[in-house]
N, C-alpha and C positions, 0 to 999 in steps of 0.2 A: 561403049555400047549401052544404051538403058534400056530401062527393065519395068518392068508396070508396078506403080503406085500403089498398088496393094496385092499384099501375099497371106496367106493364108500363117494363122496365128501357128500352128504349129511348127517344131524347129527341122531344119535339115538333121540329118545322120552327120557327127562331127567329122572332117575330115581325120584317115587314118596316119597324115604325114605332121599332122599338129598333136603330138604327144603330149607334151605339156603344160600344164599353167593350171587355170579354173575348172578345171574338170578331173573325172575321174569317177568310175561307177562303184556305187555300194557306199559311198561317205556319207555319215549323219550332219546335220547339219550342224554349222560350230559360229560360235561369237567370239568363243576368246579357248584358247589354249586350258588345258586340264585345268593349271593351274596360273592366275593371275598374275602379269608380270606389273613390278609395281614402280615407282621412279618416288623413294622418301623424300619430305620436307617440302614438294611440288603441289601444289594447290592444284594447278591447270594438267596436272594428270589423273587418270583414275585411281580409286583406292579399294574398290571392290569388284570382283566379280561381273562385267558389261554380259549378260548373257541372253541372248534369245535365241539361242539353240543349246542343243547339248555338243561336246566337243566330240571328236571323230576318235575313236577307241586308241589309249597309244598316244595321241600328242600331248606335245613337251612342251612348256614356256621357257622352263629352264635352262642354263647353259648347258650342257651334256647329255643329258640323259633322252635316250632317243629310244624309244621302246613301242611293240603291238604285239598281235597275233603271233610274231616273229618278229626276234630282237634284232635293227640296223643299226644298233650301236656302233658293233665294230666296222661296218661298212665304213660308216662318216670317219672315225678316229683313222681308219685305215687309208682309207681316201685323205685326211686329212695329212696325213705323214708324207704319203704321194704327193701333196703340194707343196711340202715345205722345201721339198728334195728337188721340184721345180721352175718354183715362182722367180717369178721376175720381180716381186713387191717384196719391200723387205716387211712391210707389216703383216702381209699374209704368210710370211717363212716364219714368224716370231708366233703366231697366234696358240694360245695354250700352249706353248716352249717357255715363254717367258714369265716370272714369277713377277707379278706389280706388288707386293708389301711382302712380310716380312716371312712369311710358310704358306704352302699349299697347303687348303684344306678339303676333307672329305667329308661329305653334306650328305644326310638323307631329309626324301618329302614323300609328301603322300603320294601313292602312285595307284597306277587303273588296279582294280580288282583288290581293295585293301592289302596291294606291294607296294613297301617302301623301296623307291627308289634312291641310288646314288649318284651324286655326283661332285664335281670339283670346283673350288673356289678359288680365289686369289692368284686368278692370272688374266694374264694379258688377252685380251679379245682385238681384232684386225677390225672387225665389221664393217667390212665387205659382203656385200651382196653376193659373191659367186663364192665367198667363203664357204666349205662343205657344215664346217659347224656355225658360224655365226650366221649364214644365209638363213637357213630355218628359223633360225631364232629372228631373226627381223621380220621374218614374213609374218612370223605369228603376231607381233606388234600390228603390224601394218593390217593383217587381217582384223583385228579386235577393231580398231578405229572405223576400221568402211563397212565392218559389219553394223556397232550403232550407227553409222553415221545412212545406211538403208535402213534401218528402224526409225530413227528422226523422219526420214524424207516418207516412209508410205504412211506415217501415223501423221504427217501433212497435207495429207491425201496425192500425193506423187506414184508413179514407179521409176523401176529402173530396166533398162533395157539392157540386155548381153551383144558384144558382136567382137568380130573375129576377122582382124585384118592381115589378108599376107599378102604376100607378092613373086610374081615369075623370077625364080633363079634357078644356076647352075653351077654342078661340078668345077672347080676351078677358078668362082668368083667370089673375091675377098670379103672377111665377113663385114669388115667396117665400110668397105662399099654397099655393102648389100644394109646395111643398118642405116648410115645416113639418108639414101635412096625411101627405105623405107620411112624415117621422118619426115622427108618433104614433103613427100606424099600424103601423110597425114597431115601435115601440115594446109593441106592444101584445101585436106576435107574440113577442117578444122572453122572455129569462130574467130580466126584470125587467118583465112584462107581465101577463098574463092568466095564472091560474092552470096550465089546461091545458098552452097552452106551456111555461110554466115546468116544469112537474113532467116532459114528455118532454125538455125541453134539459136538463137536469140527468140523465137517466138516459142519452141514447142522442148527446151533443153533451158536446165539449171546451172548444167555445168557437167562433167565426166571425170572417171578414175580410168587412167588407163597404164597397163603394165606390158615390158617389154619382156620377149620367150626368147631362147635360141634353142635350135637344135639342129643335128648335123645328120647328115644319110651320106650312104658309099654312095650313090646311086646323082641325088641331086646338088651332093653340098650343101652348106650353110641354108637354115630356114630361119631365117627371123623373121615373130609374126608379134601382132601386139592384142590383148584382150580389153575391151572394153566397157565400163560401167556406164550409161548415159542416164540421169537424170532427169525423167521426162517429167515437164510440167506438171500440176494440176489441171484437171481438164483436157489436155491432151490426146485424142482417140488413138486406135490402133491405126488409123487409114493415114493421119497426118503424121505419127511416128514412123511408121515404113516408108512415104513418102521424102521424110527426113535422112533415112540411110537410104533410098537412092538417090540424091543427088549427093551424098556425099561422097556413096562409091564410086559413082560419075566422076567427082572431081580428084576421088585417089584414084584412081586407072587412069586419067589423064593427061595426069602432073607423071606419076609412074613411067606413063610410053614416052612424055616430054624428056622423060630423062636416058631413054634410051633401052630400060628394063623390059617392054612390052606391055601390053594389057593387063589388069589384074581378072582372077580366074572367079566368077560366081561361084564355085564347087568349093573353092577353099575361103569363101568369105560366109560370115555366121550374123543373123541378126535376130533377135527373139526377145519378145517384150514379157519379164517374169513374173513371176506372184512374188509375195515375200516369201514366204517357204521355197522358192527356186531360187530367190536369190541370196538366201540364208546355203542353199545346199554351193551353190558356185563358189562360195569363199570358205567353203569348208574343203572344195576340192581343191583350191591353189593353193590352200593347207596340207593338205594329206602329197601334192605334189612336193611342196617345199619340203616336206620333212621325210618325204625318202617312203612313202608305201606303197612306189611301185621300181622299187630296186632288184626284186628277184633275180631277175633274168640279167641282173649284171653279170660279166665277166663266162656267160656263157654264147650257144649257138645262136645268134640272133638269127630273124628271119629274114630274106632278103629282101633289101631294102628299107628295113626297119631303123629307126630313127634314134638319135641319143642326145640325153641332155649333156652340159657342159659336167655333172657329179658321175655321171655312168661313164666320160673318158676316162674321169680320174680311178676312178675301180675298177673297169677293162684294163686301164695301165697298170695297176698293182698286177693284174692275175693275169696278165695276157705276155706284158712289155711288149707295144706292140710303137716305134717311133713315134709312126700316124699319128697317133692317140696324143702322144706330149706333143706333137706337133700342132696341131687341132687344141687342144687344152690353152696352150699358152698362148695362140693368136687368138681365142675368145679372151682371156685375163687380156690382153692389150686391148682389144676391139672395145672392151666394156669399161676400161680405166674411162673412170669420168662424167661417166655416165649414170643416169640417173633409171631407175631399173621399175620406181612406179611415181606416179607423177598426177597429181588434183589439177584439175581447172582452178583458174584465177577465183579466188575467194567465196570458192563450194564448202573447204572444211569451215573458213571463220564461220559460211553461213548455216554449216547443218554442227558443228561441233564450235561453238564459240568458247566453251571455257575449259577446252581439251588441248594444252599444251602438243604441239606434233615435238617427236621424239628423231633428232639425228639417226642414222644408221647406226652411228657409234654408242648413241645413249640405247639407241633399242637392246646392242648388242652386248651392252653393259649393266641392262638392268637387272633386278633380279625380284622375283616375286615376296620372297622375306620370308618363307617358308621351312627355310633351310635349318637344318641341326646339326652341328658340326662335331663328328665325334671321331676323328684324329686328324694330326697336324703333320706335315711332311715337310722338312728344311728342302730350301730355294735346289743345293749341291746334290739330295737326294731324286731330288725332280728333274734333273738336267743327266743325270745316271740311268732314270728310269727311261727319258726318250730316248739314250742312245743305245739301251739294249734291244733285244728282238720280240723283247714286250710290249706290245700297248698298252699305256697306261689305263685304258678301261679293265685292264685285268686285275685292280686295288678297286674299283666299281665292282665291281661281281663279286671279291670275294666279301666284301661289305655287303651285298645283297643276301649274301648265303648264311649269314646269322642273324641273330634275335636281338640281343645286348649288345650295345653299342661297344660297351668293355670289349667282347668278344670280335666284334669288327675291328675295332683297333689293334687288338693281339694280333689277329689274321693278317692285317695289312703289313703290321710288323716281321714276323716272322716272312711272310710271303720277301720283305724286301731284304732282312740280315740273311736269309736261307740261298740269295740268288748275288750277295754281295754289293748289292744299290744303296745300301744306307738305311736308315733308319723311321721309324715315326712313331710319333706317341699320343695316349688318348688327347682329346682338349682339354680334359682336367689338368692335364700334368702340364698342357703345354703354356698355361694361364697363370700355372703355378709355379713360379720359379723354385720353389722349396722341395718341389717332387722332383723325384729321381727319374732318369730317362728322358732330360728334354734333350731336343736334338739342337745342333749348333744353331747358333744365329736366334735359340726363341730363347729370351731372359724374362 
């Protein structure tokens, strides 16, 4: 079905069955994470602070510490335990279980509102995308890059355009059918697609950032929908950018009904050409998504029909045990094995970020800002004691939070683990020190 060549510059009302990704109301606008994630010895990474926004109140670069208004700390670490107890990947069963060198340590950095925050070092990260803990933390990578990488492009005299692709499903149809369907179809809009499209991305497009959602309803099943950054030329109008998403949508709704799917729906498709300050505030919302501040309503009364990311099964299945829920859970970890969760056009980053090394999932999920002060050590035996009790290990985070002197954290963490029989831990003086008394096994 088409649709006329020019629409009026303001945006549709988001549909209310796409919950997640680039959006989200009330988030300031963000470049990079509170605090700076950094990749040492790397020339083609950053080493300072990329910021043209302020970051959204509460995010973290760091590995653990997930903090706002209200702490989702233990949400993630909780949800986290629930995967391990699920997975079908043995890297996402191992993630923070496994100790990589020689002690777990316990770290504070600066945190929002002059709080130091805690967290943990010296272990194993999965970084996986649907990982509860290492997913945030990738995203915030990801987010820093495409935020300068839109500051590059409008101070070229460009914009960028937002849009919002789904497609007709239903209760009872598989998610990885419903995923591939929905790649051809882009594919189709695509500059390796249908002619049409091809000939207007090539005159009035530099290239696009486009990222893949899932979300699940009682009601429809599986939503996979995908968000898009498009690169609009210099010079460019609004008349010839709109004209460019509909023939694109044209050729997704077409390839879509070829495949058996039916029409795609106008109501649930999004296109809107932004300023830099909206397009500063949209990657501050796939932020504030990725990192859990809008988890409230986990593990309570949803409304009918209301929608869940793949992190709200995992914490409905802590609080609920409801099958469904590990059912639905693990055929998303299979559906999205392999898969690539955000994805450049052909040579947009060399050309708007040329001496910006891109960072593996793995390296994002491994990096660390360098921020960290290590003020106690926890042997590998101690740590593997802690995950098998009915403690979360963020409970050595809080009680680190709750004093001044590092000394005194380190007592606290101590005592907190000989008083509950898990073992041991000592400041990092002592644990550096072989000559102090109180090191734990394994640190010489």
């Amino acid at each position: 079905m088409g649709r006329a060549t020019s629409r009026p510059s303001s945006h549709r009302a988001q549909p209310d069955h796409c919950p997640a990704g680039m959006r989200g109301p009330g988030i300031p606008p963000l470049a990079r994470a509170e605090h700076p994630q950094e990749v040492r010895n790397d020339p083609g990474r950053r080493s300072s602070v990329l910021a043209v926004g302020g970051p959204p109140e509460g995010a973290r670069s760091e590995p653990t510490g997930f903090g706002g208004p209200e702490d989702y700390r233990a949400l993630f670490w909780q949800a986290l335990r629930v995967a391990h107890r699920i997975t079908k990947q043995k890297r996402q069963a191992f993630c923070r279980r496994v100790v990589k060198g020689d002690v777990v340590t316990v770290e504070m950095r600066p945190g929002a509102r002059d709080r130091e925050r805690a967290s943990f070092g010296g272990l194993f990260y999965c970084g996986r995308n649907g990982c509860p803990a290492c997913g945030p933390k990738i995203a915030v990578e990801r987010a820093a890059d495409i935020a300068l990488a839109i500051s590059v492009w409008y101070a070229q005299g460009g914009r960028v355009a937002f849009s919002t692709w789904t497609m007709p499903h239903s209760r009872g149809q598989r998610l990885t059918e419903l995923l591939d369907g929905l790649s051809k179809a882009y594919r189709a809009a695509g500059a390796g697609g249908n002619k049409g499209p091809k000939k207007l991305l090539a005159a009035y497009s530099a290239g696009e950032i486009v990222k893949v959602e899932t979300t699940v309803g009682p009601t429809n099943g599986w939503h996979p929908h995908r968000h898009g950054l498009t690169f609009l030329q210099p010079g460019t109008t609004d008349a010839q950018a709109y004209e460019l998403d509909r023939v694109r949508f044209d050729a997704f709704s077409a390839s879509l009904q070829r495949q058996g799917f039916g029409e795609a729906s106008e109501k649930g498709h999004d296109f809107r050409i932004l300023s830099l300050g909206q397009a500063q505030e949209e990657i501050a919302r796939y932020v504030a998504k990725s990192v859990g501040h809008e988890l409230a309503a986990a593990g309570t009364k949803r409304a009918a029909g209301e929608s869940r990311t793949p992190l709200e099964l995992l914490i409905d299945l802590d609080r609920l045990g409801l099958e469904e829920d590990r059912r639905l859970w693990l055929e998303h970890e299979a559906a999205m094995h392999g898969r690539r969760v955000l994805r450049w056009s052909p040579g947009l980053r060399r050309r708007l970020l040329p001496e910006m090394r891109e960072l593996s999932d793995q390296e994002a999920a491994d990096s660390t800002d360098g921020l960290g002060r290590i003020v106690a050590a926890i042997p590998p035996e101690t740590w593997r004691r802690v995950w098998r009790s009915k403690h979360l290990p963020i409970v050595l985070l809080d009680l680190a939070e709750q004093h001044d002197s590092d000394q005194e954290r380190a007592q606290a963490i101590a005592h907190f683990l000989e008083a509950h029989q898990l073992g041991t831990a000592v400041s990092w003086a002592e644990a550096i020190d072989p000559h102090q008394k109180g090191n734990p096994p394994g640190v010489t």
